[in-house]
C-alpha positions in Angstrom: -26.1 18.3 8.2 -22.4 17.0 8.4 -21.3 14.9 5.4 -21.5 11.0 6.1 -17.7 9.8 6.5 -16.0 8.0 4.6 -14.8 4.9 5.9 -12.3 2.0 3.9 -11.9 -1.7 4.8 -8.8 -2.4 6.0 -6.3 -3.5 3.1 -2.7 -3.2 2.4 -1.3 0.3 3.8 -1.1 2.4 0.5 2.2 4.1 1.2 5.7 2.3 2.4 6.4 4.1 6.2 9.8 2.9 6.5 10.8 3.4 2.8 9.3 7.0 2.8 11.2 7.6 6.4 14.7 5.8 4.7 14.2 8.6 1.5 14.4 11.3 4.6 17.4 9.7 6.4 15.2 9.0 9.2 13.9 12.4 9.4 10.3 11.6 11.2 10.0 15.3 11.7 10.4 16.1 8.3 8.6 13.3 6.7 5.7 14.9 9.0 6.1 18.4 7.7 6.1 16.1 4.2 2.8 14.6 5.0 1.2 17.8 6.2 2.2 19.8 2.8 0.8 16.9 0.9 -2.4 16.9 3.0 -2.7 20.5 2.7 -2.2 20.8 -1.4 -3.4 17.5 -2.6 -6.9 17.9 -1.9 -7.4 21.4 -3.3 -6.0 20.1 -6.6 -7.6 17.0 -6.9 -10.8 19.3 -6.6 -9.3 21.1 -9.3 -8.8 18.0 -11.4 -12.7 17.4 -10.6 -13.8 20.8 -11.6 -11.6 20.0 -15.0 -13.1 17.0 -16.1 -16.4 17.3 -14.8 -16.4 20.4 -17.4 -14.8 18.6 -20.3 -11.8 20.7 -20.1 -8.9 18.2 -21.3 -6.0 20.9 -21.5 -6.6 21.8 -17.3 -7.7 18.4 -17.2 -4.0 17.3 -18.2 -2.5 20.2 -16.7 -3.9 19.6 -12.8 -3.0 15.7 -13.7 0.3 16.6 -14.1 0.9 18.7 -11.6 -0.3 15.6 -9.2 2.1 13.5 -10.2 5.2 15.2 -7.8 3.6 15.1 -5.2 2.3 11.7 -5.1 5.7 10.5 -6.0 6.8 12.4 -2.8 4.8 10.5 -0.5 5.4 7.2 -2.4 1.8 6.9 -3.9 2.5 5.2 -6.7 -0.9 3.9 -8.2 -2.2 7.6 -7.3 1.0 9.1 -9.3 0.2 5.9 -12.3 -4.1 7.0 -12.5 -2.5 10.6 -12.5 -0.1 9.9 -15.4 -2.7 7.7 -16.8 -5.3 10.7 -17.0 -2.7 13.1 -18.5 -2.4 10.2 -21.1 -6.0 9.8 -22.0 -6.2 13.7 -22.1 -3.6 14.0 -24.9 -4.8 11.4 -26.7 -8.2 13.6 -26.3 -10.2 10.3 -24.9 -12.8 12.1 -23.2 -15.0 9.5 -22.4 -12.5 7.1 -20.3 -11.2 10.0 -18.3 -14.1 10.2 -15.7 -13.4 6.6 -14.6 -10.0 6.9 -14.1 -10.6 10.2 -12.4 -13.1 8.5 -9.9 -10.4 5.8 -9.2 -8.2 8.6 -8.7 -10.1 10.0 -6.1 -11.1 7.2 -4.0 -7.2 6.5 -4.0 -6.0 9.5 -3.0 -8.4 9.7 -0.2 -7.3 6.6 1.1 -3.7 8.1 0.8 -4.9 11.1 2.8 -6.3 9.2 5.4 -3.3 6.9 6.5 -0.9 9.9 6.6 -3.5 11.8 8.7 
């Protein structure tokens, strides 16, 4: 059976168009080719991040939250890049237990993301 999708109530877009097109000179193929990378990678690794914390593991944990953090910045998702940062954070400070809930805010976020650059 197919999964059920995901569907989000319309809000506030997530990302800036026009400042993430002014940050490629006005580039709309490139800012494309941006947006495709992005949709490519992104999800893999937030699986990744998934796999990390679901397991407990705070130093992969840490390491795949870091490694989100560029490319949300890229495409301008700042509260995806701040729950990113934030995760690395609780990580370090080896807060185990708050890490899932900012992981699940991190998801639903970055699907969002994902789906207005679709």
């Amino acid at each position: 059976s197919d999964p059920v999708p995901r569907t989000f109530p319309p809000g506030p877009p997530l990302l800036d168009e026009a400042e993430n097109l002014n940050r490629v000179g006005g580039d709309e193929a490139f800012l494309r080719r941006i947006y495709d990378l992005f949709t490519e990678k992104v999800p893999e690794a937030v699986e990744k991040l998934r796999e990390a914390v679901f397991s407990g593991n705070l130093k992969k944990s840490a390491l795949y939250a870091h490694s989100l953090k560029g490319p949300f910045s890229t495409v301008g998702a700042e509260a995806c890049r701040k729950l990113a940062d934030q995760i690395e954070a609780l990580c370090r400070e080896n807060r185990s237990s708050d890490i899932m809930q900012v992981f699940e805010q991190l998801e639903k976020e970055s699907a969002k993301v994902l789906e207005q650059i679709k």
